[in-house]
Each structure stands twice: as structure tokens, then as C-alpha cells.
C-alpha positions in Angstrom: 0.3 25.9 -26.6 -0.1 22.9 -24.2 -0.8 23.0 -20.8 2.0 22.4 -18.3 -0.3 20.8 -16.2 -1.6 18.2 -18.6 -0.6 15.0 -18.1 1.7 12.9 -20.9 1.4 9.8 -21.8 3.8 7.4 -19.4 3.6 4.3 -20.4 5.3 0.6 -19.3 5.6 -2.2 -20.6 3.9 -3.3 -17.6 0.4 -1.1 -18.6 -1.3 -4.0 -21.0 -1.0 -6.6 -18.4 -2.3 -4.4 -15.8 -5.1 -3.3 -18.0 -6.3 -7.1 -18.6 -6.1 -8.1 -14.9 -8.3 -5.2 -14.1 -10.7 -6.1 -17.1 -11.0 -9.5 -16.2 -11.8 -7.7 -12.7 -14.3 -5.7 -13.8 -16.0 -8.3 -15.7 -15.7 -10.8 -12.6 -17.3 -7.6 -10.1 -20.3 -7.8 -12.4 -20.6 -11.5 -12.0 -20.5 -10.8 -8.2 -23.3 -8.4 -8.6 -25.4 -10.9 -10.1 -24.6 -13.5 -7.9 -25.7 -10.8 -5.0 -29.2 -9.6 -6.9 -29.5 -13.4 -7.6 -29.5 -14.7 -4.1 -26.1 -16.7 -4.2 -25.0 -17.9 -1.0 -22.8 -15.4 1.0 -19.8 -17.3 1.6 -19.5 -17.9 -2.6 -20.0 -14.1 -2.8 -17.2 -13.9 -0.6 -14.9 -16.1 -1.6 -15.5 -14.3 -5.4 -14.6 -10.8 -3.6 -11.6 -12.4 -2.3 -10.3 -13.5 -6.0 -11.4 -9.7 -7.4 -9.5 -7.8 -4.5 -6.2 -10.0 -4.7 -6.0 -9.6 -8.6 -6.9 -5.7 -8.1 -4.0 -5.8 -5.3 -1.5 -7.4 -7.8 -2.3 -5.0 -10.7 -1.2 -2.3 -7.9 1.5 -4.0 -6.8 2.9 -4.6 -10.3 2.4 -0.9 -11.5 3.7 0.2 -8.1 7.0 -2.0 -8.6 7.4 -0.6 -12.6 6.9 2.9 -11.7 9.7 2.3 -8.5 11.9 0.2 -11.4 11.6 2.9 -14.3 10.6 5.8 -12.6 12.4 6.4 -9.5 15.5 4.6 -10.0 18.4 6.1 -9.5 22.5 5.3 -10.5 24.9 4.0 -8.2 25.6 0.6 -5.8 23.4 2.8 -2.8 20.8 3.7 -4.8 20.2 0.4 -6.3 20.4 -1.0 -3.0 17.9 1.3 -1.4 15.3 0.6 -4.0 15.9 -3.3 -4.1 14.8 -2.7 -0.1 12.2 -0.1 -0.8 10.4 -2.7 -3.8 10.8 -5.8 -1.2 9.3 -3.7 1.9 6.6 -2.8 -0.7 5.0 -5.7 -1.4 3.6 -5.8 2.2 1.5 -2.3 1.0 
């Protein structure tokens, strides 16, 4: 017998996208690390922290919004209007 607590998979079509932006993140975070233990100039570090925390705060934002969109949706002219105002208010998160 399963576990009510365990969690099912949930997937979007939105998950694969998301999982290659925060790969390519991952893999760009241990170019930063080398850069750092390599003596790189601290504005470049920057600048390359700067790229890695926008494309970490897009993969949010986009799971954030499919979640809202598939998840929480509900029926009706209100509801769809208070989530079209809840996803534009989020992107400031």
C-alpha cells in the first residue's frame, strides 16, 4: 500500500525546458567557480552571476506560471480574470 504522503509524479509540459535552463545553470555556476579559484577579475565573475541568477529566476518564473495555468485554475469569466491578474502581478516575484 502506498503512502498518502508520497509525492506523484506532476509533470508539465513546461518541466524539460525548465530542467535544461537549470542545467545549462549548473554547468555555467561551475564555470564561475573556476573563474573564482582562477583569479578572474571580479566584475567578469559578476557579470557571469548575473546571467546564472536571471536564467534561475526565469526557470522559477516559468514553472511558477504553469503550475498557476494547470494547477490552480479555476472555471468561470472571474476566475480566469483573477488569475490572468494574479500571473501578471507575479512576474514581479
Amino acid at each position: 500500500m502506498a503512502d498518502e504522503n508520497e509525492a506523484q509524479p506532476h509533470l508539465h509540459t513546461t518541466h524539460p525546458a525548465i530542467v535544461k535552463r537549470l542545467n545549462r545553470a549548473t554547468g555555467h555556476l561551475r564555470s564561475i567557480v573556476e573563474m573564482i579559484e582562477s583569479g578572474r577579475p571580479c566584475t567578469d565573475i559578476a557579470m557571469q552571476l548575473h546571467a546564472v541568477e536571471r536564467a534561475i529566476i526565469s526557470a522559477k518564473r516559468t514553472l511558477i506560471q504553469d503550475h498557476l495555468s494547470h494547477c490552480l485554475a479555476g472555471d468561470g469569466p472571474q476566475a480566469k480574470q483573477a488569475m490572468a491578474e494574479f500571473q501578471a502581478i507575479s512576474r514581479y516575484l
